[in-house]
ZADREN-311313 format. One record per residue (C-alpha): residue number from 1; y, z, x. Coordinates in nm, 2 decimals, padded with zeros to 4 digits. Example, Ala and Ser with C-alpha at 12.3 -4.5 7.8 and 13.67 -1.06 7.14 Angstrom:
// ZADREN-311313
+-----+--------+--------+--------+
| num |      y |      z |      x |
+-----+--------+--------+--------+
|   1 | -00.45 |  00.78 |  01.23 |
|   2 | -00.11 |  00.71 |  01.37 |
+-----+--------+--------+--------+
***
This chain:
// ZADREN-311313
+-----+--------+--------+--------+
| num |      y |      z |      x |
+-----+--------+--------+--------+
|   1 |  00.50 |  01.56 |  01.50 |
|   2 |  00.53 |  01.85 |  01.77 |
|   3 |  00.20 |  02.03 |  01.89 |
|   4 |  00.29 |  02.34 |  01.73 |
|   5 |  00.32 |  02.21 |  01.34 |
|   6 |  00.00 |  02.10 |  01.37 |
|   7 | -00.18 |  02.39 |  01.52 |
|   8 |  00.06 |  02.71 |  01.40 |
|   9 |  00.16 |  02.81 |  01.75 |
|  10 |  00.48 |  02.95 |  01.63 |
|  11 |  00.23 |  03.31 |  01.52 |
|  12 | -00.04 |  03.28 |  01.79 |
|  13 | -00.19 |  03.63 |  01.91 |
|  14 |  00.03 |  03.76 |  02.24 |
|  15 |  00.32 |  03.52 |  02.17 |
|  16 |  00.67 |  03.74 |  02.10 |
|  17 |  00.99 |  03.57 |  02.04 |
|  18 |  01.09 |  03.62 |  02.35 |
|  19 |  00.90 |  03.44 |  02.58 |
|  20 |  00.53 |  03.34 |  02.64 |
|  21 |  00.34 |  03.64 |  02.68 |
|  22 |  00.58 |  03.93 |  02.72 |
|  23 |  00.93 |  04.06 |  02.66 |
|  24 |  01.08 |  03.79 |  02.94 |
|  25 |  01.24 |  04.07 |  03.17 |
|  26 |  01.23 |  04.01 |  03.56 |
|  27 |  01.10 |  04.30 |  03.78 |
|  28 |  01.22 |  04.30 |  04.11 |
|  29 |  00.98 |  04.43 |  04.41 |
|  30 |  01.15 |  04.62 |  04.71 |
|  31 |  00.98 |  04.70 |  05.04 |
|  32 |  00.77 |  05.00 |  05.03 |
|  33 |  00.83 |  05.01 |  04.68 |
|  34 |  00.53 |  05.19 |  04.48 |
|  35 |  00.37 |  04.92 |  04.39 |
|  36 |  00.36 |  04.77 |  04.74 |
|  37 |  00.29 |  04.39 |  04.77 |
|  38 |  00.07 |  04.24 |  04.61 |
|  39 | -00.05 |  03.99 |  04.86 |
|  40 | -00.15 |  04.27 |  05.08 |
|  41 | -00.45 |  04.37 |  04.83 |
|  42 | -00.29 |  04.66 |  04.71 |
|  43 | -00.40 |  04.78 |  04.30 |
|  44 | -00.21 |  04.56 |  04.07 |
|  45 | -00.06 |  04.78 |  03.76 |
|  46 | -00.21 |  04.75 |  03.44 |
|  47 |  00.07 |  04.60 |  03.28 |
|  48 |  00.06 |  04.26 |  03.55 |
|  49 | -00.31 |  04.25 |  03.46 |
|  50 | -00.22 |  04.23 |  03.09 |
|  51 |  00.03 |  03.97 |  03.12 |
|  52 | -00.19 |  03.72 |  03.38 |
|  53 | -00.46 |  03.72 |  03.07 |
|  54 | -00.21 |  03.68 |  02.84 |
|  55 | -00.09 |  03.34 |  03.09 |
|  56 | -00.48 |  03.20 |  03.13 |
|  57 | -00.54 |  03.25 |  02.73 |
|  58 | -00.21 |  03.05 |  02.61 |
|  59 | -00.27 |  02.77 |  02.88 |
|  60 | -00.66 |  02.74 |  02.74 |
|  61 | -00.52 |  02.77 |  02.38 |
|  62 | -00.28 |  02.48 |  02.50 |
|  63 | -00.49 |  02.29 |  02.66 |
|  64 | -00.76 |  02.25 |  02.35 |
|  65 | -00.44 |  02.18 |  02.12 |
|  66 | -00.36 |  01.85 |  02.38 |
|  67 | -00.73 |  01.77 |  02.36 |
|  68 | -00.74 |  01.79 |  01.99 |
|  69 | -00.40 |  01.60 |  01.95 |
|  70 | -00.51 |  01.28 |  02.19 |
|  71 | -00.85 |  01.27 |  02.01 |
|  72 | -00.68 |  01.28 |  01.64 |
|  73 | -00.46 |  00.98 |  01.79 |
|  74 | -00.67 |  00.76 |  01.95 |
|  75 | -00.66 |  00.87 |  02.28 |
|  76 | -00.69 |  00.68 |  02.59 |
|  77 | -01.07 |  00.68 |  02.63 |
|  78 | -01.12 |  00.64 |  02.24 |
|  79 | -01.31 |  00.29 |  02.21 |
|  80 | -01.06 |  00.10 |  01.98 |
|  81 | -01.35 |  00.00 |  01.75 |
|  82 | -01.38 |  00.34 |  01.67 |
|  83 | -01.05 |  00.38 |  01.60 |
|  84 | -01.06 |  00.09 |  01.40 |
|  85 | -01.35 |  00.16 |  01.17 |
|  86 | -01.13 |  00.51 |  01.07 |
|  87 | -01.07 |  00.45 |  00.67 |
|  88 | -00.72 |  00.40 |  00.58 |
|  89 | -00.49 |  00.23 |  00.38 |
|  90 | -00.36 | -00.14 |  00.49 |
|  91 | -00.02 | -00.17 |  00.62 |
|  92 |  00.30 | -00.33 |  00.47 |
|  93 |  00.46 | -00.37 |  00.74 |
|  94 |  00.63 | -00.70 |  00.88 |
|  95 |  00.38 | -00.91 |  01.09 |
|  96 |  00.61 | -01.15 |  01.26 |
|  97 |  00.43 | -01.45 |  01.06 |
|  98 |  00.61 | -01.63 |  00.83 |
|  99 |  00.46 | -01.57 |  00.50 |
| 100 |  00.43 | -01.89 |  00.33 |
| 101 |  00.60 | -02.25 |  00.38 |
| 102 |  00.72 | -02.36 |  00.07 |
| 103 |  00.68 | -02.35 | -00.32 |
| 104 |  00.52 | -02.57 | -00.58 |
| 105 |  00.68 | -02.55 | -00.94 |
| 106 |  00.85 | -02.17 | -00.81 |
| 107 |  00.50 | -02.08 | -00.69 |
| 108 |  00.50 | -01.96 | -00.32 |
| 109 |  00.24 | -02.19 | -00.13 |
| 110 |  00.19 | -02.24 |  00.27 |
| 111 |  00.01 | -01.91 |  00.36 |
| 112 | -00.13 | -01.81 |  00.66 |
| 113 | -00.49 | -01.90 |  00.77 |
| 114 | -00.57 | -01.47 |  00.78 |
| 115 | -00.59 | -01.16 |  00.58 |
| 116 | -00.26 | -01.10 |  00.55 |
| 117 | -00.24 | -01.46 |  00.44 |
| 118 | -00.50 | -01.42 |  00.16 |
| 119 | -00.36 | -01.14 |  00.09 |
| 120 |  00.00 | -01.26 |  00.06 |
| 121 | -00.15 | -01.59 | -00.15 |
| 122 | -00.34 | -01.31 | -00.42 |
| 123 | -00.07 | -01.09 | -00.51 |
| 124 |  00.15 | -01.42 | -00.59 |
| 125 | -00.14 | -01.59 | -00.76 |
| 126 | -00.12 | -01.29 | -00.92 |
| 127 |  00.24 | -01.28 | -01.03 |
| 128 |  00.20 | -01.67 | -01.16 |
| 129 | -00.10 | -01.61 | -01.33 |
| 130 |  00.04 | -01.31 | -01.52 |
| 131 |  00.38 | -01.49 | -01.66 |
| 132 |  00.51 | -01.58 | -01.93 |
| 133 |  00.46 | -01.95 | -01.87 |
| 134 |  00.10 | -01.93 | -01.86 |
| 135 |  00.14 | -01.91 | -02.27 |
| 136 |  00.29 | -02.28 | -02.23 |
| 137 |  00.04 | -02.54 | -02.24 |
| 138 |  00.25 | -02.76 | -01.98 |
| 139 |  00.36 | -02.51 | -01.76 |
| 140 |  00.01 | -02.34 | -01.78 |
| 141 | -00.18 | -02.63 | -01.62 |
| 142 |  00.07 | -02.71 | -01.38 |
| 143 |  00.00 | -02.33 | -01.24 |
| 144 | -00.36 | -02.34 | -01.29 |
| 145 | -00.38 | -02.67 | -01.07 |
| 146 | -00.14 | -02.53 | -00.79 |
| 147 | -00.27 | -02.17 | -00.79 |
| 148 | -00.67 | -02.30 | -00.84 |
| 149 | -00.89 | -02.51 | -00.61 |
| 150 | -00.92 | -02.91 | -00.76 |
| 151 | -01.30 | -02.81 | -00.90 |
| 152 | -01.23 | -02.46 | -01.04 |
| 153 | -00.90 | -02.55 | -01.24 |
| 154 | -01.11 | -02.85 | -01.36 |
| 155 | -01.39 | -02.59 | -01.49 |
| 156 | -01.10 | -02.37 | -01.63 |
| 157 | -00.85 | -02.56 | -01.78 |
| 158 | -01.07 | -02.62 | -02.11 |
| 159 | -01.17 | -02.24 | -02.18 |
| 160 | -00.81 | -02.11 | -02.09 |
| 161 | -00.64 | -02.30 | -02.38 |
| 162 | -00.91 | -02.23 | -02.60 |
| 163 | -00.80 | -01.88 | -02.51 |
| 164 | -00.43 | -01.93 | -02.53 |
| 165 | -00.48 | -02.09 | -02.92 |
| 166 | -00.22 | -02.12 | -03.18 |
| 167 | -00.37 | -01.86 | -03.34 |
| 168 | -00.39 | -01.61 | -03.07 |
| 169 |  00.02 | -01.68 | -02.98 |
| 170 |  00.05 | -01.64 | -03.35 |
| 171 | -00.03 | -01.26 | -03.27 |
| 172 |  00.17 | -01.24 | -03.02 |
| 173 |  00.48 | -01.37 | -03.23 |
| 174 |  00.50 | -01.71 | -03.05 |
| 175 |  00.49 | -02.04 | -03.22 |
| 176 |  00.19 | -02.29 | -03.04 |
| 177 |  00.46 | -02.39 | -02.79 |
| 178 |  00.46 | -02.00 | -02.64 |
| 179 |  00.82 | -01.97 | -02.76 |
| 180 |  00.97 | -01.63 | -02.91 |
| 181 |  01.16 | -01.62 | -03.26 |
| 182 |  01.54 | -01.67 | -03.22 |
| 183 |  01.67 | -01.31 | -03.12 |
| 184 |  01.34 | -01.22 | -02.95 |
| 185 |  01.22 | -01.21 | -02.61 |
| 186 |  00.84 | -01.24 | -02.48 |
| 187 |  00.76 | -01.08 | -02.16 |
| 188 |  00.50 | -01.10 | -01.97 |
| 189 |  00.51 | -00.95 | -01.61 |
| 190 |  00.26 | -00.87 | -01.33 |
| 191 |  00.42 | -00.64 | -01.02 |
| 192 |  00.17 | -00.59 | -00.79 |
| 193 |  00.08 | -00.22 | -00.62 |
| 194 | -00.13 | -00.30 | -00.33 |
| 195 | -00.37 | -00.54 | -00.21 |
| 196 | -00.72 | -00.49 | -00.06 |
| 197 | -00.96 | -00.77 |  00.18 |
| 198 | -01.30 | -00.67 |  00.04 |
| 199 | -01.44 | -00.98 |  00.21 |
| 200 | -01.29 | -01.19 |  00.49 |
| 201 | -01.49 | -01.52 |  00.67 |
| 202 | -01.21 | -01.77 |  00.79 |
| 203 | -01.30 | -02.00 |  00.51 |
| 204 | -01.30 | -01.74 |  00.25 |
| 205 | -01.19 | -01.42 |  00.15 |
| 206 | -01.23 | -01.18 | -00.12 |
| 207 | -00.86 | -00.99 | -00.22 |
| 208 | -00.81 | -00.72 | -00.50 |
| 209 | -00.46 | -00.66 | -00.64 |
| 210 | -00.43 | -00.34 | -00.80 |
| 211 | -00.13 | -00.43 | -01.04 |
| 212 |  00.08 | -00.29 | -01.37 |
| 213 |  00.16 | -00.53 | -01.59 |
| 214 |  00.48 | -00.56 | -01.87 |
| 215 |  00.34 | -00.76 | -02.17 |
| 216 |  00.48 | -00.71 | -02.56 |
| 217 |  00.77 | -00.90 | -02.77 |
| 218 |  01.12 | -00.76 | -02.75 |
| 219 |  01.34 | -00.75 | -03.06 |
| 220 |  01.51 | -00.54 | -03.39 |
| 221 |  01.15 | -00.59 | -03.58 |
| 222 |  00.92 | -00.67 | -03.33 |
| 223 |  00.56 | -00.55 | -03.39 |
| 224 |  00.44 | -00.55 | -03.05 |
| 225 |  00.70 | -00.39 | -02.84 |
| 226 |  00.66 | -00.43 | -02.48 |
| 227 |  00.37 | -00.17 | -02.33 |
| 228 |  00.24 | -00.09 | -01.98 |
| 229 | -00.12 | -00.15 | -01.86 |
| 230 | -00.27 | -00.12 | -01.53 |
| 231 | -00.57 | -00.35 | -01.44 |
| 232 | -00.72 | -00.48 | -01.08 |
| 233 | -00.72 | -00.88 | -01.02 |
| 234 | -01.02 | -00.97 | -00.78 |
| 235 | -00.94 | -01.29 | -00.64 |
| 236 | -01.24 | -01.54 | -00.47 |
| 237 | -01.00 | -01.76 | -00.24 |
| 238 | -01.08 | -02.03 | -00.01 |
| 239 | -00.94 | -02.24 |  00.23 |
| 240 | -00.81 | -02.59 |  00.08 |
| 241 | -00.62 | -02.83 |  00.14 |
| 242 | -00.46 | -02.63 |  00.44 |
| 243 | -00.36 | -02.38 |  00.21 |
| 244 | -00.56 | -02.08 | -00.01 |
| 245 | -00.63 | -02.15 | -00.35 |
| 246 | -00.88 | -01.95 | -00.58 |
| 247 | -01.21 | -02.02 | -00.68 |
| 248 | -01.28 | -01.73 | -00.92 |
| 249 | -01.14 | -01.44 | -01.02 |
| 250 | -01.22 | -01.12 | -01.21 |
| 251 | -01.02 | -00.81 | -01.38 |
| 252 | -01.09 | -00.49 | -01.48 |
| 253 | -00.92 | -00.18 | -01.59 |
| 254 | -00.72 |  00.07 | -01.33 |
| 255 | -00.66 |  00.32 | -01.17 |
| 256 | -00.44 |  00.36 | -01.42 |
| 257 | -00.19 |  00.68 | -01.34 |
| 258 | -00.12 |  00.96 | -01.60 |
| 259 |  00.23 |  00.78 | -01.83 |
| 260 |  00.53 |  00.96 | -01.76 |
| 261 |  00.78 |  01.17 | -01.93 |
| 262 |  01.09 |  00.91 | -01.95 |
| 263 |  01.12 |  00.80 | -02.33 |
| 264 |  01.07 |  00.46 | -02.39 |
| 265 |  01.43 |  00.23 | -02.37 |
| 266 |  01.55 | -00.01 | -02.70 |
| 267 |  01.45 | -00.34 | -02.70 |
| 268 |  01.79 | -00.44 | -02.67 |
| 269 |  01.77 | -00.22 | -02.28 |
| 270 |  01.44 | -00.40 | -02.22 |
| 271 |  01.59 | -00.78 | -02.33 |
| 272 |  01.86 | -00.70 | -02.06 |
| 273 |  01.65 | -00.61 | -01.81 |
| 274 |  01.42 | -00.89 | -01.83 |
| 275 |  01.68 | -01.13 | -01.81 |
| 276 |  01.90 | -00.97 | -01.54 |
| 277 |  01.59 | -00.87 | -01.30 |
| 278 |  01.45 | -01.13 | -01.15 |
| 279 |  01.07 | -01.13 | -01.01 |
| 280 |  00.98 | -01.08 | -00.58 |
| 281 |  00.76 | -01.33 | -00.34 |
| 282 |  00.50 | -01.08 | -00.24 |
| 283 |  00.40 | -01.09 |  00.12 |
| 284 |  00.23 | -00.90 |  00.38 |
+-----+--------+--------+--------+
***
């Protein structure tokens, strides 16, 4: 960003398009001209007085736009602390660290002992946690026990399929095994937006995930076609087992953005989709 689209030089007083300060023409000085020389003390003319004001005023106005520019950056003798404590979003950007190491049953695992680690670890628990395979009794505790910590998916596994019953799958159109009707497809997708460290200590860390989510049945007579939501996932993570797993987590609604003006696709669009877009590792 140049100095002048920040400050509006391009209309400052005494500026012309010609030059800065004046039309730009030369005027050429001859011995015992009128005007005599300068240096020897003679009068200057009005019209050299007007333009060496006009030349102090632009270099002042100048030098308070550099000022204002290196102090809007950062500059040199800005502590970095200060710079530091400015509020802003997170970058995306690569770090150079290598994300995570490996998988357990398609889940990324391996993260990096920081924030961007933690970070990286929530929005995949995230994604797991949000699938379709979490309405499967087997696949469900096999995610709770790789995304959880040892004590935490012990305290959970009980309440979770008390909350995934037959009865509430039943609703959803699924029989107690979490399967769709023939012809029908369940989805049930988390795509993170952005993540947030509310808390960071080495051992733990505290991560939001700001999130939409795909969850309904897709199908010719499906009564719970497939609907948006947008919801926050506040993760409690610590360090276990050389790796971060959560201790607790929490959700609640939002932000949730005004819906758009696209009209909703067929189910048969949305079956396609499902099946021919696969999901991302999510990494900082």
């Amino acid at each position: 960003m140049s100095l002048g689209d920040d400050h509006g030089y391009g209309g400052e007083p005494g500026r012309t398009s010609d030059g800065f300060g004046g039309s730009g023409q030369t005027r050429t000085r001859l011995p015992g001209s009128a005007d005599a020389d300068i240096y020897g003390g003679a009068r200057r003319t009005g019209r050299s007085s007007s333009r060496s004001l006009i030349t102090v005023v632009g270099v002042v106005v100048l030098l308070i736009a550099a000022i204002a520019f290196a102090n809007q950056g950062g500059g040199a003798d800005t502590p970095p602390e200060a710079v530091d404590k400015a509020p802003k979003a997170q970058p995306t950007a690569p770090s150079g660290v290598r994300p995570v190491k490996g998988n357990a049953g398609g889940i990324p695992t391996g993260y990096a002992r920081d924030e961007q680690g933690a970070q990286s670890a929530a929005s995949n628990y995230a994604v797991a946690l949000g699938s379709v395979e979490m309405f499967k009794p087997n696949s469900r505790h096999q995610i709770m026990d790789t995304v959880y910590t040892p004590e935490a998916a012990a305290r959970l596994k009980g309440p979770q399929d008390v909350a995934y019953s037959g009865q509430f799958l039943e609703r959803l159109g699924l029989d107690a095994q979490g399967d769709p009707p023939q012809g029908h497809t369940f989805i049930s997708r988390t795509i993170p937006v952005g993540t947030k460290v509310e808390k960071f200590e080495g051992e733990s860390a505290r991560v939001a995930v700001w999130y939409t989510g795909l969850i309904g049945m897709s199908g010719p007579d499906s009564t719970d076609p497939v609907s948006t939501t947008w919801k926050t996932w506040i993760f409690d993570l610590r360090w276990t087992g050389n790796d971060w797993k959560v201790s607790a987590d929490t959700q609640h609604d939002g932000p949730a953005p005004l819906p758009g003006d696209i009209a909703a696709s067929s189910s048969d669009e949305i079956s396609k989709a499902v099946a021919e877009f696969g999901g991302f590792t999510y990494a900082r």
